[in-house]
C-alpha positions as CSV (number, residue, x, y, z in Angstrom):
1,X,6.8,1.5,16.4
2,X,5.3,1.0,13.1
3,X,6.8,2.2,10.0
4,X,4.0,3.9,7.6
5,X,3.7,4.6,4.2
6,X,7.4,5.6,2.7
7,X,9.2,5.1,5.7
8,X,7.6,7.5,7.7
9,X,7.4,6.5,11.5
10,X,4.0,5.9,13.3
11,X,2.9,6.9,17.0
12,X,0.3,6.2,19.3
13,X,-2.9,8.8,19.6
14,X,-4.4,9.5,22.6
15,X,-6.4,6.4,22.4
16,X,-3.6,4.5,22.4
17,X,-4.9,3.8,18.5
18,X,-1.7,3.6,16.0
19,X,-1.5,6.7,13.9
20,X,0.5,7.1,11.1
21,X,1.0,10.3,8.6
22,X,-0.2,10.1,5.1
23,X,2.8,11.9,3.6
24,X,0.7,12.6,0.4
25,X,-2.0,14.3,2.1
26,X,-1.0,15.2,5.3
27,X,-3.8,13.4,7.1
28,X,-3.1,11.4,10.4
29,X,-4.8,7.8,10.0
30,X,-5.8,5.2,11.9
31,X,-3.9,2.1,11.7
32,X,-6.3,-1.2,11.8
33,X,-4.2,-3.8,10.9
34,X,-0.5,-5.1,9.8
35,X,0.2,-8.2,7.8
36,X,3.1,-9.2,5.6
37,X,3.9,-6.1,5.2
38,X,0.6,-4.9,4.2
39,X,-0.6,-1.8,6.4
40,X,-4.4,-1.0,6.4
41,X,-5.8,2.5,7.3
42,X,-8.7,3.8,7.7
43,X,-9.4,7.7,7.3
44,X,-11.8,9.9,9.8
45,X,-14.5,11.8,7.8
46,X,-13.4,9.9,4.5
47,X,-15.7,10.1,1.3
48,X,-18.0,7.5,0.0
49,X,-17.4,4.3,-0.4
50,X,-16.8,3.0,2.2
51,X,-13.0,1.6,1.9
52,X,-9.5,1.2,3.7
53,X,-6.1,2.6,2.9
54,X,-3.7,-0.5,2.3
55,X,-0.1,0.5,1.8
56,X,3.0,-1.7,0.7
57,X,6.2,-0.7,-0.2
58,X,5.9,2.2,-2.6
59,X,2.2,0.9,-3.4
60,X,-0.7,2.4,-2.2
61,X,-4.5,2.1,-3.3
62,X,-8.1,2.6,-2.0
63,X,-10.0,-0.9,-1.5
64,X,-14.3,-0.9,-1.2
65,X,-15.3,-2.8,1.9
66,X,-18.0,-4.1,0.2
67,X,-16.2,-6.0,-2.5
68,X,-12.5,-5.7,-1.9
69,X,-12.6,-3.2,-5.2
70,X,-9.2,-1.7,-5.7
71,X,-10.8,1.6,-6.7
72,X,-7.9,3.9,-6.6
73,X,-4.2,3.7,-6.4
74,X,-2.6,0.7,-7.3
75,X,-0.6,-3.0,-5.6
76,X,1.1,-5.5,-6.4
77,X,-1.4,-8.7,-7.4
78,X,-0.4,-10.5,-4.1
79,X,-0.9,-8.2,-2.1
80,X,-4.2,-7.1,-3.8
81,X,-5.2,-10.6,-3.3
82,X,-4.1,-10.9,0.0
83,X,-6.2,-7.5,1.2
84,X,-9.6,-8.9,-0.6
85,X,-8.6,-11.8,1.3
86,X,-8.4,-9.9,4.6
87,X,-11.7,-7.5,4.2
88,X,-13.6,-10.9,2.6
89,X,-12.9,-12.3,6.4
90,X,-13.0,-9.0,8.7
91,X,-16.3,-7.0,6.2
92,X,-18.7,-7.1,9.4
93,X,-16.0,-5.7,11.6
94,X,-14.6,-3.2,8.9
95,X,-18.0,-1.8,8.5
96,X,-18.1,-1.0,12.5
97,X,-14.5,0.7,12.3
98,X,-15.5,2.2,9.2
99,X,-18.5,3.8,11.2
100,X,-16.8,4.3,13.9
101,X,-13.9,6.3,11.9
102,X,-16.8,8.6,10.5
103,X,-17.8,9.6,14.0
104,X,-14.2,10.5,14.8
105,X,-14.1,7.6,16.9
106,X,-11.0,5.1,17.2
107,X,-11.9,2.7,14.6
108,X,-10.2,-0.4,16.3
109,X,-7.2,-3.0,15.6
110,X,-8.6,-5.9,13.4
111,X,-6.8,-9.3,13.3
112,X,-3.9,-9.3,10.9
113,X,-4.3,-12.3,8.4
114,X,-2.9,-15.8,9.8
């Protein structure tokens, strides 16, 4: 099972989607996508713009799908680079999840980074 933010342990949703807890908020999110110990949510019913959760370690930070923006929160700068790296290759498919996600729909896995 996957670990999320902080430890906490993930499960599987009814969709058979990977949901983990957002201790902070209390939320259950989505997970899309896993890669070098970078884990990317996304959020149903989440506010404008359009972004992804990306958690690592004790890090965690809102980045715009549109421009790989770090607009809230904070990482480390490889891992920041390696998550505009990600989103710069997976935009068309986040914005799908991302709509998806806003329907209360399971967003999706994306492919992890190589």
């Amino acid at each position: 099972m996957p670990l999320v933010a902080a430890g906490q342990r993930a499960g599987l949703g009814r969709s058979g989607v990977s949901l983990g807890t957002n201790r902070r908020e209390g939320q259950t999110l989505p997970e899309i996508s896993r890669f070098y110990g970078i884990s990317i949510y996304l959020q149903f019913s989440d506010h404008a713009p359009p972004h992804v959760h990306a958690y690592y370690a004790e890090h965690e930070a809102k980045v715009a799908i549109a421009d790989g923006t770090l607009f809230a929160g904070s990482l480390p700068p490889r891992a920041a680079r390696l998550v505009r790296e990600w989103i710069d290759a997976h935009r068309n498919e986040l914005r799908a999840a991302w709509d998806r996600a806003m329907r209360h729909e399971p967003p999706g896995r994306i492919e992890p980074l190589p």
